[in-house]
C-alpha positions in Angstrom: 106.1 119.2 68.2 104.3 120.2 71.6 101.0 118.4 70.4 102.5 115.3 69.6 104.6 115.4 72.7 101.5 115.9 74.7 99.5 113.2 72.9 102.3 110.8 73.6 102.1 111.7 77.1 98.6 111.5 77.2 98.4 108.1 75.6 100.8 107.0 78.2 98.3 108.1 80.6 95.5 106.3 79.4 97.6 103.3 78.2 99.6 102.2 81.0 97.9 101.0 84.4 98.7 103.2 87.8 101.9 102.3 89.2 102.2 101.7 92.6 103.8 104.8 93.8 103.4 106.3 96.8 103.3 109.9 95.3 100.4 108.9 93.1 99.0 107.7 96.5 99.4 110.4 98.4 97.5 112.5 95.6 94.8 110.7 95.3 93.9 109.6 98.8 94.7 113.3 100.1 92.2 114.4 96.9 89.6 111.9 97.6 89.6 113.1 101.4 89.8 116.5 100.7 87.2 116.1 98.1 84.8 114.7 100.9 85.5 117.3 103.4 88.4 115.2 105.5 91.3 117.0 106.0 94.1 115.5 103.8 96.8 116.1 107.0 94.8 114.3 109.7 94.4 110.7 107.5 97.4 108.3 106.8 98.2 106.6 104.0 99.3 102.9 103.2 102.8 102.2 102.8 103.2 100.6 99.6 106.6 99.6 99.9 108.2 96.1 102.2 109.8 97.6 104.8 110.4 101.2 106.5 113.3 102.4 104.9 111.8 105.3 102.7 110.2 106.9 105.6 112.2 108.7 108.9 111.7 107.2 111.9 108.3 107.1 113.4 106.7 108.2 110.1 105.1 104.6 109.6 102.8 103.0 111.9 100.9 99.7 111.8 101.7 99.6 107.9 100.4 103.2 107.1 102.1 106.9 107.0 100.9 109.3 109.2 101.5 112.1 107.4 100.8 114.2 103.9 104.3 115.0 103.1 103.2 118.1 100.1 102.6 121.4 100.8 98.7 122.9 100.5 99.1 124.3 96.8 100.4 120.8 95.7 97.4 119.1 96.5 95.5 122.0 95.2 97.4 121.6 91.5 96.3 117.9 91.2 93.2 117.9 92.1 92.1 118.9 88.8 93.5 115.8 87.3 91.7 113.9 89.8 88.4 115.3 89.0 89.0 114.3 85.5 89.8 110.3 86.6 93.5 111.1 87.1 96.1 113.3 88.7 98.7 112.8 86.1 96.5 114.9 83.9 97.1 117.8 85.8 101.0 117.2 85.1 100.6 116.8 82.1 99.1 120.1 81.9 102.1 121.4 83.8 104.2 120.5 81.4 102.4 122.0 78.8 101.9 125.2 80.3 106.1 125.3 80.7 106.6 124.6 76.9 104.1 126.9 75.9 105.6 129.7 78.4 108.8 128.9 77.4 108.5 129.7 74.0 106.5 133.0 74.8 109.5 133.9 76.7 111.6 133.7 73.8 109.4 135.4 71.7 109.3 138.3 74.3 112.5 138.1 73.8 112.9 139.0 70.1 113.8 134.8 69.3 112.7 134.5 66.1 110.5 131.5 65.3 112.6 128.3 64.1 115.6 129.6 65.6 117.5 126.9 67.7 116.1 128.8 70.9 113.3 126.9 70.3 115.0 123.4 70.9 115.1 124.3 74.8 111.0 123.9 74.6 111.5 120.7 72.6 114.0 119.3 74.8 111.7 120.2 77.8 108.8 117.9 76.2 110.3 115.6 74.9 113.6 114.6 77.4 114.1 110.9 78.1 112.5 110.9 81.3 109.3 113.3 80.8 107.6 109.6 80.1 108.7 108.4 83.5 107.9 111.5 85.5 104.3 112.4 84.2 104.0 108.3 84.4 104.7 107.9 87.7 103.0 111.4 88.5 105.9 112.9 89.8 104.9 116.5 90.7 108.2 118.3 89.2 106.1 119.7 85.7 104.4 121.8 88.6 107.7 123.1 89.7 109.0 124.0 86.0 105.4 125.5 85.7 106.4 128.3 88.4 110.2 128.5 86.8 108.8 129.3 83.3 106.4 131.5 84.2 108.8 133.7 86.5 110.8 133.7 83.3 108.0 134.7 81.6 107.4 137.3 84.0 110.7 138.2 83.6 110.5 138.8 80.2 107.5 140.6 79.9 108.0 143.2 83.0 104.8 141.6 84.7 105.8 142.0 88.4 102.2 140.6 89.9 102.9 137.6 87.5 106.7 137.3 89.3 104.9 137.3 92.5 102.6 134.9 92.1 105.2 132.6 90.3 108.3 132.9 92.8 105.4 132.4 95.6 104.3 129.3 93.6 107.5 128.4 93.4 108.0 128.0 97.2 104.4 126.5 97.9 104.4 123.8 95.5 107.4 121.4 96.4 109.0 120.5 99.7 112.1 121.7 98.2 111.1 124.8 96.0 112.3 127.7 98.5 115.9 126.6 97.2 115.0 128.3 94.2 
């Protein structure tokens, strides 16, 4: 079920053109420019959308953002994508890596295989908006990356593994610390 969740996803990828999103944006500008030795902080970004409303006061000027609004180890998690023609790869990869750790967990666990554990990892792949979020490149599969292996980690007694997870946790996503 995995593979064909992930080929789906995949041919989404290579089916669909880029949407004009400014996440997507923001990746691949800040990966081009880090890339090329710029730093991805200092350059600003064109805002996509008609007006200012998305952005807090003073954040657009003269039609572009001045800012990278993701943390370091964000930009660090795309840029493989990037290298490979485009940064929804590396979600896609994300995601994968939480299915595949979320059914080791439940292994670790003593959840046999074919038991209806194992519908959490196929509701994961294959929920109504995984299309929309690896298609728009939404960095959230990078998130439930660091949550599934902490649960891994868990599991399994691997306390350098829970480290590194809860600290990947916090570093990938504006919003991870409320974890």
């Amino acid at each position: 079920v995995l593979a064909v969740a992930m080929a789906g996803q995949f041919w989404i990828i290579q089916s669909q053109p880029k949407r004009t999103i400014d996440v997507r944006v923001f990746q691949e500008d800040a990966s081009r420019a880090l890339l090329s030795g710029r730093n991805p902080y200092a350059i600003s970004f064109p805002n996509i959308y008609p007006d200012d409303r998305f952005y807090g006061p003073g954040i657009v000027r003269d039609g572009r953002i001045t800012f990278f609004p993701y943390p370091p180890l964000s930009l660090l998690a795309v840029l493989p994508g990037y290298l490979l023609g485009d940064v929804r790869y590396a979600n896609l990869a994300a995601l994968a890596g939480s299915c595949i750790l979320l059914a080791a967990t439940g292994r670790r666990l003593g959840v046999s295989a074919g038991s209806t554990y194992e519908l959490i990892t196929v509701a994961l792949a294959l929920q109504i908006d995984t299309h929309v979020i690896i298609a728009l490149g939404w960095t959230e599969p990078f998130l439930a990356l660091g949550v599934t292996a902490c649960g891994y980690a868990l599991a399994t007694g691997r306390r350098l593994l829970l480290c590194l997870s809860l600290a990947w946790i916090v570093a990938i996503k504006q919003y991870g610390f409320l974890w």
